[in-house]
VOVO-67368 format. One record per residue (C-alpha): residue number from 1; residue in three letters; y, x, z. Coordinates in Angstrom, 3 decimals. Layout:
[atom NUM; 'ala'; [Y; X; Z]] ...
***
This chain:
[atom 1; 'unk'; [-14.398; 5.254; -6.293]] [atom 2; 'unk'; [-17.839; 4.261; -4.982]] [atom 3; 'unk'; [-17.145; 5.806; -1.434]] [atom 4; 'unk'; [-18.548; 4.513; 1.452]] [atom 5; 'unk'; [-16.439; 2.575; 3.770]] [atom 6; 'unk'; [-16.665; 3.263; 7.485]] [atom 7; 'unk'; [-15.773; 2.056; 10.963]] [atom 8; 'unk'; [-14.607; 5.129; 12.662]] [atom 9; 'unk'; [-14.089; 8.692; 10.643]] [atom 10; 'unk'; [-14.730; 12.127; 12.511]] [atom 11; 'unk'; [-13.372; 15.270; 11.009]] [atom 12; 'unk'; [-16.372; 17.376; 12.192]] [atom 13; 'unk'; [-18.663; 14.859; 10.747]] [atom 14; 'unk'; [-16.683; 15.074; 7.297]] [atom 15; 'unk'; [-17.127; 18.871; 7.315]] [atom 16; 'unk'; [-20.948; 18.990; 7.827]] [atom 17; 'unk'; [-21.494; 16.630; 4.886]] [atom 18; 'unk'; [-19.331; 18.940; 2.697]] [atom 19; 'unk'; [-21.501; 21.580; 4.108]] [atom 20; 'unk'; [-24.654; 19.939; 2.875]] [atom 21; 'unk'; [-23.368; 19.532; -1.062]] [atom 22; 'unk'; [-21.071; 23.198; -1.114]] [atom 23; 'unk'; [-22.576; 26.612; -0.096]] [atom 24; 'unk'; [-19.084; 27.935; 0.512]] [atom 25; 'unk'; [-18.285; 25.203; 3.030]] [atom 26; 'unk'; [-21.916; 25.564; 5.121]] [atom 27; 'unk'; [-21.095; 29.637; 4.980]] [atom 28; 'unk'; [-17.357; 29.555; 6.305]] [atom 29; 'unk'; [-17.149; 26.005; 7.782]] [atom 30; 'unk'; [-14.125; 26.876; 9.992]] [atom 31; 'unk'; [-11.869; 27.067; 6.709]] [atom 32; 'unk'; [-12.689; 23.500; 5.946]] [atom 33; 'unk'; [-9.399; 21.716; 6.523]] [atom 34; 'unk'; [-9.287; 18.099; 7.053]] [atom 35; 'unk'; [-6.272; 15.438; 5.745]] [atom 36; 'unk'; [-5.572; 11.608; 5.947]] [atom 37; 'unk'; [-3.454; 9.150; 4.810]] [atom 38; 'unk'; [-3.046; 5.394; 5.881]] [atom 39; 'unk'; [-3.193; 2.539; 3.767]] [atom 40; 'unk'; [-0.231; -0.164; 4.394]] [atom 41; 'unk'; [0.019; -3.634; 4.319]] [atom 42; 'unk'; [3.982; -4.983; 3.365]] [atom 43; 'unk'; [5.122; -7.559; 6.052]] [atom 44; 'unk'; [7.149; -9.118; 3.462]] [atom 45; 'unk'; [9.564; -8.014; 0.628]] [atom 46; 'unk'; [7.292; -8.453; -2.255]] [atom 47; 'unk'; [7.964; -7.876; -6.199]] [atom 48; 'unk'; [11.271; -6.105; -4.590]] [atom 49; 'unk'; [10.806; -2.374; -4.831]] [atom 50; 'unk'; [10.807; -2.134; -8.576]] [atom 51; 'unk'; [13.752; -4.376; -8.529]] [atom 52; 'unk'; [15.788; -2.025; -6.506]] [atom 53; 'unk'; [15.546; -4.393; -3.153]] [atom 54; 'unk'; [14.563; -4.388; 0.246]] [atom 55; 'unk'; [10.420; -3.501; 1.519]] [atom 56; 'unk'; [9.047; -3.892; 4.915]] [atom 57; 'unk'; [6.202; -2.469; 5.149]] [atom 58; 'unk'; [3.393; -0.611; 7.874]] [atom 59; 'unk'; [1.318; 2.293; 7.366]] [atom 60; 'unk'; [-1.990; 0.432; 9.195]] [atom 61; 'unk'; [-5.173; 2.787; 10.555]] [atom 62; 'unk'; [-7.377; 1.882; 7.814]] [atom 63; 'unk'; [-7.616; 5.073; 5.894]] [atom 64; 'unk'; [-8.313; 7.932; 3.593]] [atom 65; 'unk'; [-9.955; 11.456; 4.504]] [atom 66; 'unk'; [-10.476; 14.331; 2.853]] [atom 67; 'unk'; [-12.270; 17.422; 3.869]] [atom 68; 'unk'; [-11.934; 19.700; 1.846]] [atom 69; 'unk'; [-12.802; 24.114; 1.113]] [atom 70; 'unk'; [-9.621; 25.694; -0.899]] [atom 71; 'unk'; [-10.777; 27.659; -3.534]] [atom 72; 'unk'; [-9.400; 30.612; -5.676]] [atom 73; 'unk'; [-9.923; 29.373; -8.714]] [atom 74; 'unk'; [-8.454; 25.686; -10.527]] [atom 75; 'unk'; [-10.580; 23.575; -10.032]] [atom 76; 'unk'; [-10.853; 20.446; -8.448]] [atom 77; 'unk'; [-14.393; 19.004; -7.431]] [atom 78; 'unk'; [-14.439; 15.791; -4.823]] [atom 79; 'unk'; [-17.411; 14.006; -4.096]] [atom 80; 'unk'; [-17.047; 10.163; -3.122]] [atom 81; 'unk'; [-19.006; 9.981; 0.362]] [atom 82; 'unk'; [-22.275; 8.578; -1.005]] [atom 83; 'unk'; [-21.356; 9.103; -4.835]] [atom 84; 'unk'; [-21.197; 11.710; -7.621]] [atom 85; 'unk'; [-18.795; 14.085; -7.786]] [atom 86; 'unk'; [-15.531; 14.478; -10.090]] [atom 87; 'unk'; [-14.196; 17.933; -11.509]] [atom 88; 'unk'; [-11.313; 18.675; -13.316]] [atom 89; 'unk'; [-8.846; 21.717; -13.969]] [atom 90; 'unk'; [-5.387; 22.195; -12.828]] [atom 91; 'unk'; [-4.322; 23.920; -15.727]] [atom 92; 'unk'; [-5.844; 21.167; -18.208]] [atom 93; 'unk'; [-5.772; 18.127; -16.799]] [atom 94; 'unk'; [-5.958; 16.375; -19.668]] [atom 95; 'unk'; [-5.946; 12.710; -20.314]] [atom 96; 'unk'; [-6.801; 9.989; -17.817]] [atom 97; 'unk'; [-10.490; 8.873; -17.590]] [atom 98; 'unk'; [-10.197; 5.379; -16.152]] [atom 99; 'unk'; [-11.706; 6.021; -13.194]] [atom 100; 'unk'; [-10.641; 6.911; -9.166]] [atom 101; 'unk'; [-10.085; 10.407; -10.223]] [atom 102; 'unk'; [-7.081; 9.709; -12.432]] [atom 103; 'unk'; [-5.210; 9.451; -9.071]] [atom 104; 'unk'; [-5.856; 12.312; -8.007]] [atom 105; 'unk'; [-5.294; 14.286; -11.307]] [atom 106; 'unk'; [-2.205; 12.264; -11.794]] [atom 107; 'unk'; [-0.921; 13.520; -8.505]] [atom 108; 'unk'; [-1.793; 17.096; -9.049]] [atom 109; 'unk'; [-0.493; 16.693; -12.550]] [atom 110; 'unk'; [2.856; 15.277; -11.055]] [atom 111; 'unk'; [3.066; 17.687; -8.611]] [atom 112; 'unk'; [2.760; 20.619; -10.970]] [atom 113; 'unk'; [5.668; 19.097; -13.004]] [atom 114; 'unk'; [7.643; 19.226; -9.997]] [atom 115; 'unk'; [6.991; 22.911; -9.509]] [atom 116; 'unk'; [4.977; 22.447; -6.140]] [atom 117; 'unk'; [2.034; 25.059; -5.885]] [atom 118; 'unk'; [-1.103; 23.725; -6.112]] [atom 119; 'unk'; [-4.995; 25.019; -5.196]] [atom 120; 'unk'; [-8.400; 24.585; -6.383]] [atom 121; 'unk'; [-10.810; 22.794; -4.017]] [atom 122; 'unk'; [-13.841; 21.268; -3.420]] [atom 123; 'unk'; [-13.747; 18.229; -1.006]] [atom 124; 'unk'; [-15.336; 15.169; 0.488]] [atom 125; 'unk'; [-13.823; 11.955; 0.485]] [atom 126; 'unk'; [-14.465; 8.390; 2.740]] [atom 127; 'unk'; [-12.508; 6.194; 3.771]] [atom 128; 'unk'; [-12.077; 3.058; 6.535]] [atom 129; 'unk'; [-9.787; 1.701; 3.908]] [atom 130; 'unk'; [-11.245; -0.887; 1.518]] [atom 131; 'unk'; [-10.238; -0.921; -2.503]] [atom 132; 'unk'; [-8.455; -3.263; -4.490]] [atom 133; 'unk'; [-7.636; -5.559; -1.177]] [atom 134; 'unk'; [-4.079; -5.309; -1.718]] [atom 135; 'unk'; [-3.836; -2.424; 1.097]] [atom 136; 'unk'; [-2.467; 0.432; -1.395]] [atom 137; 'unk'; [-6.374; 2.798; -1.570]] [atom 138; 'unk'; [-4.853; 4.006; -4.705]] [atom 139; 'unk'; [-1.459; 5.543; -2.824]] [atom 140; 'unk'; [-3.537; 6.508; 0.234]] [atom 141; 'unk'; [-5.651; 8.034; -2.438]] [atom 142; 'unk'; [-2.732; 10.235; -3.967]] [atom 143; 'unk'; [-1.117; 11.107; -0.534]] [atom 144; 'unk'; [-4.337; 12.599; 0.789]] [atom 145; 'unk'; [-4.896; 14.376; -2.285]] [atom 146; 'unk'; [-1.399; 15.523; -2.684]] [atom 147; 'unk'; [-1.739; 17.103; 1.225]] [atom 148; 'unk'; [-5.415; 18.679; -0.082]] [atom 149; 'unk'; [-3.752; 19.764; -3.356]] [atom 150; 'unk'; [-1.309; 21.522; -1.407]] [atom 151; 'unk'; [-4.214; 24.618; -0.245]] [atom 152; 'unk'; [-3.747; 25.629; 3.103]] [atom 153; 'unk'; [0.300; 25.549; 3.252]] [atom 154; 'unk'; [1.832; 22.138; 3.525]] [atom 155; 'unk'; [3.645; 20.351; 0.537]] [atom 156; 'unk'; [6.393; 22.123; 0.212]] [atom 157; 'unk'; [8.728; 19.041; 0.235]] [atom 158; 'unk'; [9.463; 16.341; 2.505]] [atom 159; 'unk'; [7.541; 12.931; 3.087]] [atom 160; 'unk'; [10.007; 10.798; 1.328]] [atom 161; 'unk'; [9.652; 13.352; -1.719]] [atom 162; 'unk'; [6.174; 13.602; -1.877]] [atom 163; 'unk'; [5.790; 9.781; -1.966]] [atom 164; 'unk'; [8.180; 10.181; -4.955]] [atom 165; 'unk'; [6.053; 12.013; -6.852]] [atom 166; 'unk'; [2.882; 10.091; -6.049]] [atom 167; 'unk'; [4.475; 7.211; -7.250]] [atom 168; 'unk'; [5.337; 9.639; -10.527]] [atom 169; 'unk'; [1.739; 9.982; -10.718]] [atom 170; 'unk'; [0.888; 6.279; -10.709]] [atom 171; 'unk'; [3.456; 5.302; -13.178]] [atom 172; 'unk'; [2.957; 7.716; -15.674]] [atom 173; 'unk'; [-0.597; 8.836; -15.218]] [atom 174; 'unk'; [-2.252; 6.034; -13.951]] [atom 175; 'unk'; [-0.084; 3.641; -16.032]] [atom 176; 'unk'; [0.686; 1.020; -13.413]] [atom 177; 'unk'; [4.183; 0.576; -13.152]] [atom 178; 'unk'; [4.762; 0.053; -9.201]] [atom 179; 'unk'; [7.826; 0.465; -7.354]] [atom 180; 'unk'; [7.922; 3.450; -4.034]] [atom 181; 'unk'; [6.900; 1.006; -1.307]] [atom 182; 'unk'; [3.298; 1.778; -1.252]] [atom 183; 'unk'; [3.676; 5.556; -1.168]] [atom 184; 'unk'; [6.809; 5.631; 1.173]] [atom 185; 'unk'; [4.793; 3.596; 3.653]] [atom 186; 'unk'; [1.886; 6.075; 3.145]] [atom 187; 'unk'; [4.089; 9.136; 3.386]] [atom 188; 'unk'; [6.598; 7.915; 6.179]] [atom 189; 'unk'; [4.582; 5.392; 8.374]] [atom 190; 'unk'; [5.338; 5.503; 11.727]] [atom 191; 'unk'; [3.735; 4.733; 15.243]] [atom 192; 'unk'; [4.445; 1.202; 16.665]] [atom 193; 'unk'; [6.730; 0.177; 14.048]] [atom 194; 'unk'; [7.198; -1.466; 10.385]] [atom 195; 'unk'; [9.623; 0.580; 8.010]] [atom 196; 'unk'; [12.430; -0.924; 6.644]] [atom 197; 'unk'; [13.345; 0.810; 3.160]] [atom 198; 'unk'; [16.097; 0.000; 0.660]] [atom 199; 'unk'; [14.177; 0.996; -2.714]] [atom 200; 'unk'; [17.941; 1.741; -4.486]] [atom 201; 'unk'; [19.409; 3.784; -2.187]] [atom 202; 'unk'; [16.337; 4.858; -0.088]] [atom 203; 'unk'; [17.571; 4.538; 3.160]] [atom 204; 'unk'; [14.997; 3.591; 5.872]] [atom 205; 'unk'; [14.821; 3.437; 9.710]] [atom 206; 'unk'; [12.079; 2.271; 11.565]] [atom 207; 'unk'; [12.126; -1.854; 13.024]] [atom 208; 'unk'; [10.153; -1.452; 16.151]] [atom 209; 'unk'; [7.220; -4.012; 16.432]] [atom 210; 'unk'; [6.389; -6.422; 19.495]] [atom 211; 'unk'; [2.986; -5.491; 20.213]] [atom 212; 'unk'; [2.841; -6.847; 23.378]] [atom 213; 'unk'; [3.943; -10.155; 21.939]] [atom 214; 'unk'; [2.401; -9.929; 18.601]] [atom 215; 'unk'; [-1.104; -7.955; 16.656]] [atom 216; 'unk'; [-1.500; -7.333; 12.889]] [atom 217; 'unk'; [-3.881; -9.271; 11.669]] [atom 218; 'unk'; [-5.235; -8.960; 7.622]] [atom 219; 'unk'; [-7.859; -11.348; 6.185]] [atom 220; 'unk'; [-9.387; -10.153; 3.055]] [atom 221; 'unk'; [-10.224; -12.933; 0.277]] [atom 222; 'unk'; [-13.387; -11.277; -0.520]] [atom 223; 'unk'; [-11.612; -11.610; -4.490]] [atom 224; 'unk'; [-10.796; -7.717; -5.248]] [atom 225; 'unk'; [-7.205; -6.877; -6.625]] [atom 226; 'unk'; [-6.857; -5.140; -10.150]] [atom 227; 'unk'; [-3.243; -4.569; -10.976]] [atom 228; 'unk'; [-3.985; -2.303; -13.887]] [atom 229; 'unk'; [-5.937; -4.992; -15.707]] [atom 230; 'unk'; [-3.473; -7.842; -13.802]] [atom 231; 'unk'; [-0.192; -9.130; -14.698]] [atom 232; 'unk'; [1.729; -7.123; -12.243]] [atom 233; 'unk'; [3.299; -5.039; -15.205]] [atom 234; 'unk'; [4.368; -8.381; -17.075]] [atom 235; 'unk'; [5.973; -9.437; -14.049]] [atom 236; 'unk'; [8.233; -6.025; -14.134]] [atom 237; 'unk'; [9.231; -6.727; -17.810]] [atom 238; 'unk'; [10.127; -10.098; -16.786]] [atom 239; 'unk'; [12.398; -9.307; -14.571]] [atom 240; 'unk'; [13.707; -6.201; -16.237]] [atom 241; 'unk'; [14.844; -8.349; -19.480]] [atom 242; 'unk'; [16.252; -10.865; -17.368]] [atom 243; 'unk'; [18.698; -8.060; -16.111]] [atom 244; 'unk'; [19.126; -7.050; -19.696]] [atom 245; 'unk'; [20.390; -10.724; -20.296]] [atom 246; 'unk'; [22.233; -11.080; -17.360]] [atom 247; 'unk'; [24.201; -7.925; -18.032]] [atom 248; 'unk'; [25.398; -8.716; -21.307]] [atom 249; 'unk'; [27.660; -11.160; -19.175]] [atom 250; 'unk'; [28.135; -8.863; -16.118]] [atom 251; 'unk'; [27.978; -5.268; -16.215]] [atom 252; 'unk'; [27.692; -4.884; -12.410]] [atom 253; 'unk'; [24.521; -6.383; -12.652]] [atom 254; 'unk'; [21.943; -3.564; -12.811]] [atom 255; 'unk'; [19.102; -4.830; -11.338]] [atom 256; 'unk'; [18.486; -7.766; -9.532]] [atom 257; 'unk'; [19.444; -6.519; -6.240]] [atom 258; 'unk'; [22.673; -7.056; -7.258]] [atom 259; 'unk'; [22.577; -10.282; -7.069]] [atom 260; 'unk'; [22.389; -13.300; -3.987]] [atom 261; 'unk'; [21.246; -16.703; -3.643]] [atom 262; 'unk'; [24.891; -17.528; -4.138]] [atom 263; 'unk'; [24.404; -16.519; -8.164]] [atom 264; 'unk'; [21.295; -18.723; -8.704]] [atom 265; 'unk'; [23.046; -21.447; -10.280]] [atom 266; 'unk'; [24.527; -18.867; -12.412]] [atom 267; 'unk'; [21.586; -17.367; -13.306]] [atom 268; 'unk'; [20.065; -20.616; -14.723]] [atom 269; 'unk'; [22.583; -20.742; -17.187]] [atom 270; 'unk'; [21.548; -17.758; -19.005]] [atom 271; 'unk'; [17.782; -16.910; -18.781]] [atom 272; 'unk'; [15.105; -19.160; -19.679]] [atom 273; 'unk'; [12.903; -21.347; -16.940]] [atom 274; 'unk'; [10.201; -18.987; -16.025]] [atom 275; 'unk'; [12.496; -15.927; -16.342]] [atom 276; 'unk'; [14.587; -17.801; -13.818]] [atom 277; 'unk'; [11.529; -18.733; -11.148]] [atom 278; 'unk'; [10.916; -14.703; -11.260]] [atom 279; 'unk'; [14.535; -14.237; -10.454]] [atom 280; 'unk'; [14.680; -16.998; -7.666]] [atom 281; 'unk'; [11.723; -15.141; -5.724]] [atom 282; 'unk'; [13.605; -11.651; -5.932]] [atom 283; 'unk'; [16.485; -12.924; -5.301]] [atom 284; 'unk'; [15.523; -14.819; -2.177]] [atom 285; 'unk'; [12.728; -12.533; -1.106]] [atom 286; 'unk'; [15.775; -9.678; -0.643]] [atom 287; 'unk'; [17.362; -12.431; 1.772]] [atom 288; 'unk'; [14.146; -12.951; 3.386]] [atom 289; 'unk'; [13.326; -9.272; 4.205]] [atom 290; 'unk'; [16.893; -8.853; 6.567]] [atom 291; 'unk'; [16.096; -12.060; 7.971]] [atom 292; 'unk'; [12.861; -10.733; 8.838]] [atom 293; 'unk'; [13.821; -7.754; 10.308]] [atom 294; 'unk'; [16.604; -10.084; 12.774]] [atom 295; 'unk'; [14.150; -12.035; 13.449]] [atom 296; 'unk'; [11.948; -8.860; 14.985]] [atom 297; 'unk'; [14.743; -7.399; 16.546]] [atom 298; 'unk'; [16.247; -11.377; 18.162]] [atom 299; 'unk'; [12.446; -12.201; 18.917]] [atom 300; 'unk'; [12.684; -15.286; 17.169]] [atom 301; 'unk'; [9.254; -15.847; 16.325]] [atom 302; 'unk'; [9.812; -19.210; 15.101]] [atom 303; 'unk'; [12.234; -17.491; 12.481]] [atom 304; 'unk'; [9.402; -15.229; 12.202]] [atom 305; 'unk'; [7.281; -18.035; 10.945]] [atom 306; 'unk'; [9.580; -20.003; 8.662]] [atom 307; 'unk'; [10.471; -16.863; 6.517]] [atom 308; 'unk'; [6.944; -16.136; 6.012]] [atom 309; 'unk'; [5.922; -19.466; 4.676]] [atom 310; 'unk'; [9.238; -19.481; 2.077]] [atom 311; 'unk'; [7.312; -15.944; 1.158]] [atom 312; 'unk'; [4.395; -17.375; 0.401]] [atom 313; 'unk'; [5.416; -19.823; -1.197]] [atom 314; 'unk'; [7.909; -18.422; -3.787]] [atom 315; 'unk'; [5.184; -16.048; -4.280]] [atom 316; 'unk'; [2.856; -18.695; -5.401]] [atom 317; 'unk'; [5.049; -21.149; -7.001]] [atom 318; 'unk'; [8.109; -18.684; -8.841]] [atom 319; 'unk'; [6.512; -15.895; -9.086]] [atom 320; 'unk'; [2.797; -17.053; -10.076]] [atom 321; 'unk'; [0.822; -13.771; -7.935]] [atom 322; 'unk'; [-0.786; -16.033; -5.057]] [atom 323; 'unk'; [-4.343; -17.584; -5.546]] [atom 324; 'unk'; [-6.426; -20.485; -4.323]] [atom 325; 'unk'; [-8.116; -18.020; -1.480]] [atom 326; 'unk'; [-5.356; -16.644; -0.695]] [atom 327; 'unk'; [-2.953; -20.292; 0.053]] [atom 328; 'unk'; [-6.393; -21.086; 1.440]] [atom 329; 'unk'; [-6.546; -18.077; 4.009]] [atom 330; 'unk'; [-2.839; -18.966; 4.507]] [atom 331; 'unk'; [-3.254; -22.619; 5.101]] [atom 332; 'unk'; [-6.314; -21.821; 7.812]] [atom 333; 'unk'; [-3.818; -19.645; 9.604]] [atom 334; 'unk'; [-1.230; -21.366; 10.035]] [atom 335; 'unk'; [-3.095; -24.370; 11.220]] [atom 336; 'unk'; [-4.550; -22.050; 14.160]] [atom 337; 'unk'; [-2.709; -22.252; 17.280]] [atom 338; 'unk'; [-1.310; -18.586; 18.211]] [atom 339; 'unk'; [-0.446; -17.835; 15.174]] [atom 340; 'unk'; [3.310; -16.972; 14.547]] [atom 341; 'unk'; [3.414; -16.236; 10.771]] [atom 342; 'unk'; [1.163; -15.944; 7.746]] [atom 343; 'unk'; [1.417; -15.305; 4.224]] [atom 344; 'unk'; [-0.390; -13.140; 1.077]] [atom 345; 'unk'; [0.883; -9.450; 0.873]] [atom 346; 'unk'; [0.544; -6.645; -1.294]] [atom 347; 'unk'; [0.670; -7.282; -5.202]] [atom 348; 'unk'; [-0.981; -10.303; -5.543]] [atom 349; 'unk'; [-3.427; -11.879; -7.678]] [atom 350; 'unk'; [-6.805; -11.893; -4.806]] [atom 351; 'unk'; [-6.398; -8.951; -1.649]] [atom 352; 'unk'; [-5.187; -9.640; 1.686]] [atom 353; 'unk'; [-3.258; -11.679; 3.955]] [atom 354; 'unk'; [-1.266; -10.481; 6.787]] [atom 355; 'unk'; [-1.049; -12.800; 9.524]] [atom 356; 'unk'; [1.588; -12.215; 12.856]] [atom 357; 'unk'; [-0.704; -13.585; 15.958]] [atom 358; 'unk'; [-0.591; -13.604; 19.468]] [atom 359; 'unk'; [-2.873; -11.595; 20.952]] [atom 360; 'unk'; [-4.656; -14.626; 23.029]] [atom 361; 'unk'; [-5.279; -15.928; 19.523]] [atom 362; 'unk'; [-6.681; -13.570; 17.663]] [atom 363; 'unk'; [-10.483; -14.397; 18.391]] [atom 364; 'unk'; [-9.534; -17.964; 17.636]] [atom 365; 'unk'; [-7.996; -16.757; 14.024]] [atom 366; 'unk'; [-11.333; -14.554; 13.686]] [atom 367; 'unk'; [-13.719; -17.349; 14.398]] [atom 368; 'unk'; [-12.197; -20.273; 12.329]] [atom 369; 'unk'; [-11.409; -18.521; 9.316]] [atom 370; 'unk'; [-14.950; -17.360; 9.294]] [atom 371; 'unk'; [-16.329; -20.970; 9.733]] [atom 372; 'unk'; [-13.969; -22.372; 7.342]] [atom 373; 'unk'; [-13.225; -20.078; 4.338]] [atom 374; 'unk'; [-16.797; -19.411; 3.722]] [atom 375; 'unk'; [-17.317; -23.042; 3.153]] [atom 376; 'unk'; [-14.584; -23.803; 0.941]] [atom 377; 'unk'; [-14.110; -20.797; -0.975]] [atom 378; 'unk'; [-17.860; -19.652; -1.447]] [atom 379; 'unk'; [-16.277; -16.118; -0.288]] [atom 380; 'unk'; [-17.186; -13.973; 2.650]] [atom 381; 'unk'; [-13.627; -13.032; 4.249]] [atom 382; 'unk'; [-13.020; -10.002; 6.099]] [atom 383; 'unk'; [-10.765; -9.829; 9.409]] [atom 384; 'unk'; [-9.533; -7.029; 10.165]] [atom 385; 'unk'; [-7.115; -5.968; 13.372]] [atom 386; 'unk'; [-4.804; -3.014; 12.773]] [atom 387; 'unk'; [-2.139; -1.062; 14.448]] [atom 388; 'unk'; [0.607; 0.924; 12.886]] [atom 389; 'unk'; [0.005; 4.576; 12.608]] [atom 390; 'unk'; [1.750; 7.747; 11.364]] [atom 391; 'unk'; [2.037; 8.913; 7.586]] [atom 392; 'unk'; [-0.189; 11.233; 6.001]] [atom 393; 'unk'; [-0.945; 14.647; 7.348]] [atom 394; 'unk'; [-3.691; 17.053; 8.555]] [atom 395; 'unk'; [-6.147; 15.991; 11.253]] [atom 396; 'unk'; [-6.975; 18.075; 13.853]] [atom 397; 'unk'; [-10.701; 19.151; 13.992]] [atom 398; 'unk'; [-11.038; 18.298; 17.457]] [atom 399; 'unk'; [-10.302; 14.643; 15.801]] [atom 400; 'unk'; [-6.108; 14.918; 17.737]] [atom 401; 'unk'; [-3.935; 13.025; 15.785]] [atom 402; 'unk'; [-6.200; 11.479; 13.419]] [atom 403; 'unk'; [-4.374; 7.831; 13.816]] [atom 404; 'unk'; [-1.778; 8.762; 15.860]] 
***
């Protein structure tokens, strides 16, 4: 989607730029309603959704607006801040086009299958949040759509369920084969705090976050992310037909969740060398999200610190996602005094890393990876401080709630 991204988004701004490009909108401009969703960034607990594991992720206040005129007839128009617009029909969908739309058909096509009412608009979208960084645009996309989809009602179904069928729309639609995470942190986000989900049983509570000790911190590579043209659905298979194999010894074993660091040896014996360095990250990266959350909760930010790096590291070395700028960005950070813990996040293969620092140090971070990454990467990074914020909703026009 060639949207423009922006600093700072204001609802009333939003509505007088969907004035200018629909009549309806300029003659009845108090019916305009307004929606956002946040993008996230995953502390750590990567490669684990799909695999039925543990996720740690925060919805961050880089996001996705929509203003948008309910209409009474099917279809769908949204115009890309600063683009041309995209139409299609709610009761012929049709196949996906390969473009940023396909989300947002995908998600009314998903929701219609799921017997949710849906309306015919015409909206604006911008955003704060940059695409294909590794911060989940495509599931901020399809929450913010599935709220404007919704008409003038909310969905009528809760947060956790709506991020179920988003994710519906991604897999099967979209054709990229991701786990909940992104859309649960989208949908369920909350204030101050990182969500802790269990992708088999989908249990979550909240793991209050230190801000006084600690701020977010992402650095963007400046190398976009494509996971439908990546290797991200390889990596799935992978670990799916090592389950496959290692079931055919023990039943219990559905997924790899089911297995600890205490079976590695084990599982050696029966899948073949690579299969096995996909397993080893899983495996270990489940033991690394509950050490991560202890480590919050104990304030042991040298804990903090070690289980990042073994992150980062079994993401670049078993599981093959990481990339030069990202161990670069990672390498820069951790050799910066202040900063607790650093590693890639999201996917993989180019984005974002997410970086733990202490808030005397985060002008230091700024300021030496953009004197040092420039020079030995040849890319222009991007460093971005966030906060976590609440899951997708409406805004208020008078601009309440908007990040809260």
């Amino acid at each position: 989607m060639e949207a423009h991204v922006v600093d700072v988004l204001d609802p009333d701004l939003l509505v007088r730029r969907l004035a200018e490009l629909e009549p309806a909108a300029r003659q009845r401009p108090e019916t305009v309603r307004v929606v956002r969703a946040p993008g996230r960034v995953n502390l750590i607990g990567e490669h684990t959704d799909y695999n039925g594991g543990y996720v740690l992720p925060v919805a961050i206040g880089l996001e996705t607006w929509i203003a948008y005129l309910p209409t009474d007839d099917r279809r769908v128009t949204l115009f890309p801040d600063g683009g041309d617009p995209a139409h299609f029909d709610l009761d012929a969908i049709g196949p996906r086009r390969e473009t940023w739309i396909d989300y947002v058909a995908g998600t009314a096509r998903a929701m219609i299958e799921a017997g949710m009412a849906t309306s015919g608009l015409c909206g604006l979208i911008t955003a704060t949040l940059p695409r294909e960084a590794g911060l989940s645009s495509s599931a901020s996309l399809e929450l913010a759509a599935a709220w404007a989809l919704s008409g003038a009602d909310p969905p009528s179904i809760d947060s956790l369920g709506l991020a179920r069928i988003c994710q519906r729309a991604e897999n099967d639609y979209v054709g990229v084969q991701c786990g909940l995470m992104d859309q649960f942190a989208v949908a369920c986000g909350q204030p101050g705090a990182a969500m802790l989900l269990d992708c088999r049983s989908l249990a979550s509570r909240a793991i209050d976050l230190p801000q006084d000790d600690l701020t977010l911190v992402i650095c963007h590579t400046g190398s976009s992310r494509r996971l439908g043209t990546s290797e991200y659905n390889a990596r799935r298979r992978q670990c799916e037909r090592s389950v496959r194999a290692l079931a055919h010894h023990r039943p219990d074993v559905r997924s790899l969740r089911d297995l600890g660091p205490d079976d590695l040896e084990w599982v050696a014996s029966v899948v073949d060398a690579e299969s096995f360095r996909r397993c080893r990250h899983v495996i270990t990266e489940n033991a690394r999200v509950l050490a991560t959350v202890s480590a919050i909760e104990d304030g042991d930010l040298n804990q903090l610190g070690r289980v990042f790096a073994e992150s980062h590291a079994s993401l670049r070395d078993d599981y093959e996602v990481s990339s030069a700028e990202l161990d670069l960005l990672v390498d820069i950070a951790t050799r910066t005094p202040g900063v607790v813990a650093a590693r890639m996040t999201g996917g993989g293969f180019g984005g974002c890393t997410v970086n733990l620092v202490r808030p005397d140090a985060v002008d230091r971070l700024r300021e030496v990876v953009l004197r040092e990454y420039p020079a030995r990467a040849g890319l222009q990074p991007t460093v971005l401080t966030v906060m976590a914020v609440a899951g997708a909703g409406p805004v208020d026009r008078d601009g309440a709630g908007a990040t809260s």
